[in-house]
C-alpha positions as a Markdown table, in Angstrom:
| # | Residue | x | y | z |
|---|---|---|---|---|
| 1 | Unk | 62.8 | 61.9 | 51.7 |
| 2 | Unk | 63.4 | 61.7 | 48.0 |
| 3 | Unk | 65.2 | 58.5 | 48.7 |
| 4 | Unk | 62.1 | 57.0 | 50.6 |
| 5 | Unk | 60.1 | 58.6 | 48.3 |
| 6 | Unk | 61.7 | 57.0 | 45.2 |
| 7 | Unk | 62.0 | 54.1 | 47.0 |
| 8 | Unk | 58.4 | 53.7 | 47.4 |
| 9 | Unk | 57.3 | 54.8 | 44.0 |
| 10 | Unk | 59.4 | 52.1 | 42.8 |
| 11 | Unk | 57.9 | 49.2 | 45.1 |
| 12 | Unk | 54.3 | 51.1 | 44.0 |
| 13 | Unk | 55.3 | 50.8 | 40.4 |
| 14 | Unk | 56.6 | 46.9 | 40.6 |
| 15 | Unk | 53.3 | 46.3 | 42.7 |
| 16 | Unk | 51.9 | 48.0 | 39.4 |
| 17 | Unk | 53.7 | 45.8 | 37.1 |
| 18 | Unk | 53.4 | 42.8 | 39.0 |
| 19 | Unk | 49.6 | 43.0 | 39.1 |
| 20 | Unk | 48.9 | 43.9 | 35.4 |
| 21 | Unk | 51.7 | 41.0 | 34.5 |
| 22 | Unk | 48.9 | 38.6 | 36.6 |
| 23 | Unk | 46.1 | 40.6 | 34.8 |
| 24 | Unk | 47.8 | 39.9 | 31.7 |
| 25 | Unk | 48.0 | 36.0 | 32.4 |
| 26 | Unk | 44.7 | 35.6 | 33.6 |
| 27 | Unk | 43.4 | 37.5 | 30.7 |
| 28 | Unk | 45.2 | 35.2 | 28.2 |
| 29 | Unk | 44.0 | 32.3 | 30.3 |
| 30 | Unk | 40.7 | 33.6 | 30.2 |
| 31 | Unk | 40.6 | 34.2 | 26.3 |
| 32 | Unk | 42.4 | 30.8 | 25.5 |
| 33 | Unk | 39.3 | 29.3 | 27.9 |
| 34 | Unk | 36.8 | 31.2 | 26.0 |
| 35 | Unk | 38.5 | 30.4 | 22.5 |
| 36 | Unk | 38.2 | 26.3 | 23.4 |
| 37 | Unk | 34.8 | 26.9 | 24.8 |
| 38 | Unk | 33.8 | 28.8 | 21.5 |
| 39 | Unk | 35.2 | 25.8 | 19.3 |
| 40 | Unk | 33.7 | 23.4 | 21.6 |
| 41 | Unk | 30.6 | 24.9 | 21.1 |
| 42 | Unk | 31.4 | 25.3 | 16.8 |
| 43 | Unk | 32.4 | 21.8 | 17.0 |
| 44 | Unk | 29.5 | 20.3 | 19.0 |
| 45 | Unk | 27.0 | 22.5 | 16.6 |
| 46 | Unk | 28.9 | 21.1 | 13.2 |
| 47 | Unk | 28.0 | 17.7 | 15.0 |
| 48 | Unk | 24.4 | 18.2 | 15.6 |
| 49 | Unk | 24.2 | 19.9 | 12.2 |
| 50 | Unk | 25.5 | 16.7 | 9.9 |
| 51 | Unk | 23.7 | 14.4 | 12.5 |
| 52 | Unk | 20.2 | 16.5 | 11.9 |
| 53 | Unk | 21.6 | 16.1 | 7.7 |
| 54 | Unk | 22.0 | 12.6 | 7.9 |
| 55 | Unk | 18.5 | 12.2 | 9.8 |
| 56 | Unk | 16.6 | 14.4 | 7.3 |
| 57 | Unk | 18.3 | 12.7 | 3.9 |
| 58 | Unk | 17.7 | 9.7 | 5.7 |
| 59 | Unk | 13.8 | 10.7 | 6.1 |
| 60 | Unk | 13.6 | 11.9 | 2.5 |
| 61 | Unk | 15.0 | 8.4 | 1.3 |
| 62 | Unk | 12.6 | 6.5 | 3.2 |
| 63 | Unk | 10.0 | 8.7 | 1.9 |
| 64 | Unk | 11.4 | 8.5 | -1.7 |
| 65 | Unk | 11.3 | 4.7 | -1.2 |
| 66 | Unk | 8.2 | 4.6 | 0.3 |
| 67 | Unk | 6.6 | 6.7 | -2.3 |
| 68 | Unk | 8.2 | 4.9 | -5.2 |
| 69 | Unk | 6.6 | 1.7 | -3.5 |
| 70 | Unk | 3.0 | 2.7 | -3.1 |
| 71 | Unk | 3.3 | 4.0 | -7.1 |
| 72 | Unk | 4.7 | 0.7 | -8.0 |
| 73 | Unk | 2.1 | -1.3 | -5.7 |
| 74 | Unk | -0.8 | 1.2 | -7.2 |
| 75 | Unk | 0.2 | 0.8 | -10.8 |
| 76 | Unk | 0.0 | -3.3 | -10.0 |
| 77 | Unk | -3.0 | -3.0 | -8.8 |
| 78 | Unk | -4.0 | -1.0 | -11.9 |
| 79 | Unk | -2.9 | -3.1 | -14.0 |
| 80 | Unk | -4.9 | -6.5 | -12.5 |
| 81 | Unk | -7.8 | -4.6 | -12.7 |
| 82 | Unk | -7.5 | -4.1 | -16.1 |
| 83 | Unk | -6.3 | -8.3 | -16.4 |
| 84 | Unk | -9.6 | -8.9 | -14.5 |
| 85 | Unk | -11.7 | -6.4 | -16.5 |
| 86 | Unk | -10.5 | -8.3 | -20.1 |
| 87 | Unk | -11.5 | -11.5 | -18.5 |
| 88 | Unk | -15.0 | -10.4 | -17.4 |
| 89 | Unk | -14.8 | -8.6 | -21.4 |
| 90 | Unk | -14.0 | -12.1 | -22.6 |
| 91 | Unk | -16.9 | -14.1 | -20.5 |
| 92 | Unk | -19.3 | -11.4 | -21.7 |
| 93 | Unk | -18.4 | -12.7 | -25.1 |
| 94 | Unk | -19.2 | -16.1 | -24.8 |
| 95 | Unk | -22.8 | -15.6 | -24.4 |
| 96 | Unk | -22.4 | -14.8 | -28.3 |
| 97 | Unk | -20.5 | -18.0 | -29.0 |
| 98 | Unk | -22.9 | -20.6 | -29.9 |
| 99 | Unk | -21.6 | -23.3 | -27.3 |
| 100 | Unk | -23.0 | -21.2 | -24.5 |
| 101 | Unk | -26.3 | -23.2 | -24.8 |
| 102 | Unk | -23.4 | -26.6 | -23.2 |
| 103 | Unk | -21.8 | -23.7 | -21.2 |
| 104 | Unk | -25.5 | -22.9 | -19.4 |
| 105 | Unk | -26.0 | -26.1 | -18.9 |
| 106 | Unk | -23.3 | -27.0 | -17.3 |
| 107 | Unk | -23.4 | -24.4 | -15.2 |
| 108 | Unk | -27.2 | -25.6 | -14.1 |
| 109 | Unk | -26.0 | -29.6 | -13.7 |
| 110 | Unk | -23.4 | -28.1 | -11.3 |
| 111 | Unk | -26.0 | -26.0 | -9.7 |
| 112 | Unk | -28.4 | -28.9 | -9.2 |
| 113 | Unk | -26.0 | -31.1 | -7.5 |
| 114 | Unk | -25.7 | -28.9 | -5.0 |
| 115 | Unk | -29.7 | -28.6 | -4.6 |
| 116 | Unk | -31.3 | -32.1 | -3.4 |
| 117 | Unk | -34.5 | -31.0 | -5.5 |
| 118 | Unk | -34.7 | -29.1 | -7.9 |
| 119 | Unk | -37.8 | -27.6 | -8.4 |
| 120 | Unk | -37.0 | -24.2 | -11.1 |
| 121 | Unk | -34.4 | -23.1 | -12.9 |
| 122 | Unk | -33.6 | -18.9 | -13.2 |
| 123 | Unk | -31.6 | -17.5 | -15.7 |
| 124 | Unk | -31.8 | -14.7 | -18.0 |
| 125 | Unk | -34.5 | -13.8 | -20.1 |
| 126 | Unk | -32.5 | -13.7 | -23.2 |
| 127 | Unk | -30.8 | -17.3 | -22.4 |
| 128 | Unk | -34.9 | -19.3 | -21.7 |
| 129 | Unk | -34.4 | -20.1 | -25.3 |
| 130 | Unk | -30.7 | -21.6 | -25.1 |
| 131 | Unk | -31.9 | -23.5 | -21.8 |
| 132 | Unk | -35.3 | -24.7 | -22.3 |
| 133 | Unk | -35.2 | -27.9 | -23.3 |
| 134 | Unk | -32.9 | -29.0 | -20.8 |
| 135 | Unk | -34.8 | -27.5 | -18.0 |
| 136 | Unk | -38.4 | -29.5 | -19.9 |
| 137 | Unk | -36.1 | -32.7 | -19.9 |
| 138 | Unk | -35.8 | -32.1 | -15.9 |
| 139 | Unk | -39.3 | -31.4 | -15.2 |
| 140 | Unk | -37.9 | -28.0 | -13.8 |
| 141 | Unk | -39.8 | -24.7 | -14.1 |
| 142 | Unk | -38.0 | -21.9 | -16.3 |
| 143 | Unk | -38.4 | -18.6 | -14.7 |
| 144 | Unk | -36.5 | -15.2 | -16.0 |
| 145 | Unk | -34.7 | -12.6 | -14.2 |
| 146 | Unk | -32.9 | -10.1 | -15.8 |
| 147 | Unk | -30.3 | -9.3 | -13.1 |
| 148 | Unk | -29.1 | -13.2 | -13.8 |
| 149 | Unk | -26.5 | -12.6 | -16.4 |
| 150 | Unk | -24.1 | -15.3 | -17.9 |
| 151 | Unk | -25.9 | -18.1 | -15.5 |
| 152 | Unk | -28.2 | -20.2 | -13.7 |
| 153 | Unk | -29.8 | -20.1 | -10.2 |
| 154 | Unk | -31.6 | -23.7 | -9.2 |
| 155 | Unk | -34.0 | -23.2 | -6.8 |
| 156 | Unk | -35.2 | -26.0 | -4.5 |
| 157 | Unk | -38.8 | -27.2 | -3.7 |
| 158 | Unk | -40.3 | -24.9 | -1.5 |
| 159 | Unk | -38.0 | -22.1 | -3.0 |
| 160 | Unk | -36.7 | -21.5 | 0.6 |
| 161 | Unk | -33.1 | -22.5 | -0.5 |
| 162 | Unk | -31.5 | -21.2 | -4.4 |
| 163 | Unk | -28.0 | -21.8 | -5.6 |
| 164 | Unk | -26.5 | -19.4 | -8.5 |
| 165 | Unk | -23.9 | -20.5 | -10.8 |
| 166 | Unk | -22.5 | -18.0 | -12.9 |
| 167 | Unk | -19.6 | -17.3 | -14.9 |
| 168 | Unk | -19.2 | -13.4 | -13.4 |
| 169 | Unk | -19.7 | -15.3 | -9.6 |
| 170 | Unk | -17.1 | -17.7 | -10.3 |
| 171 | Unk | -14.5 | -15.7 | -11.5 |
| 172 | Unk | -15.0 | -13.5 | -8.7 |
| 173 | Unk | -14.7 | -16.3 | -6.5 |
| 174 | Unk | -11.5 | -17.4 | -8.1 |
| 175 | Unk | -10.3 | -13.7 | -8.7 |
| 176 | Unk | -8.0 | -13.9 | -5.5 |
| 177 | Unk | -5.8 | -17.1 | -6.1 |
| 178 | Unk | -5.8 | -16.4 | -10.2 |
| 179 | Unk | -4.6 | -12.5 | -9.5 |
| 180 | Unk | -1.5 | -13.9 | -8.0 |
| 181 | Unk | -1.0 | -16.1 | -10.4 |
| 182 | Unk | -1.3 | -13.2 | -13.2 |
| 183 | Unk | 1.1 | -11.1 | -10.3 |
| 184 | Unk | 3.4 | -13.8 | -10.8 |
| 185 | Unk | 3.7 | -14.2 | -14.6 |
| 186 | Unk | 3.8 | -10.2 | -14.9 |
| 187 | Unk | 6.4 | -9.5 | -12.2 |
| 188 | Unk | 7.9 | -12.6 | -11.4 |
């Protein structure tokens, strides 16, 4: 029986051999799969990571842009503030010139066009003296009120309608079209 004997260890061991050579493959097979699956996996992170890069430079641009706009729109807006506090500076001085007397009164003719009639003229208590005589020529009362600066409110007969005309007022009123117009000639 050493014959059958050898004979079967020898069909045992190539039974052996012949399942470690399949465990052998499929263990190959099975590290190749996990190797690809791994790099997949390295290669599809790689991807997300640049792609979350790009997004987040592309978000700190913006915001660098956007941030570099609001300082440059904020300084602008500085700056016509300070155009439009010269010019309110410069009307203030006029009231020392000595043709503000013609100025005040051709602030109140404006005014009293726009009134049917007249019955008082308003104005500042330091401009009654620059003013009187034209409002004695009109037959108009001169009243003082020291809020009115740098102008003339004509009020109508029966005092239930009043019309100001003032140099502050019409600035302000022009402020929007002339602060372009000072955007333009200091930025282009």
């Amino acid at each position: 029986m050493s014959k059958l004997g050898d004979i079967l260890q020898q069909e045992v061991l190539a039974e052996i051999d012949k399942i470690l050579a399949e465990a052998d493959s499929r263990a190959e097979t099975l590290i190749r799969e996990a190797e690809k699956e791994a790099s997949d996996r390295v290669a599809a992170y790689t991807k997300k990571a640049e792609a979350r890069l790009r997004a987040a430079t592309l978000r700190a641009e913006s915001m660098d842009a956007l941030t570099l706009s609001t300082a440059r729109t904020q300084a602008k807006s500085q700056v016509i503030a300070v155009v439009k506090r010269r010019a309110m500076d410069a009307l203030e001085r006029i009231a020392d010139k000595p043709e503000y007397s013609r100025v005040l009164e051709a602030l109140a003719e404006e005014a009293m066009k726009a009134v049917e009639t007249a019955e008082a003229v308003i104005l500042h208590p330091e401009d009654e003296v620059k003013l009187g005589a034209w409002a004695t020529q009109r037959r108009l009362e001169l009243r003082a009120d020291p809020r009115l600066h740098l102008g003339v409110r004509i009020v109508a007969r029966g005092g239930r309608r009043s019309v100001v005309n003032s140099l502050p007022e019409r600035l302000n009123r022009a402020w929007e079209m002339l602060a372009s117009d000072v955007a333009r000639r200091l930025w282009g």
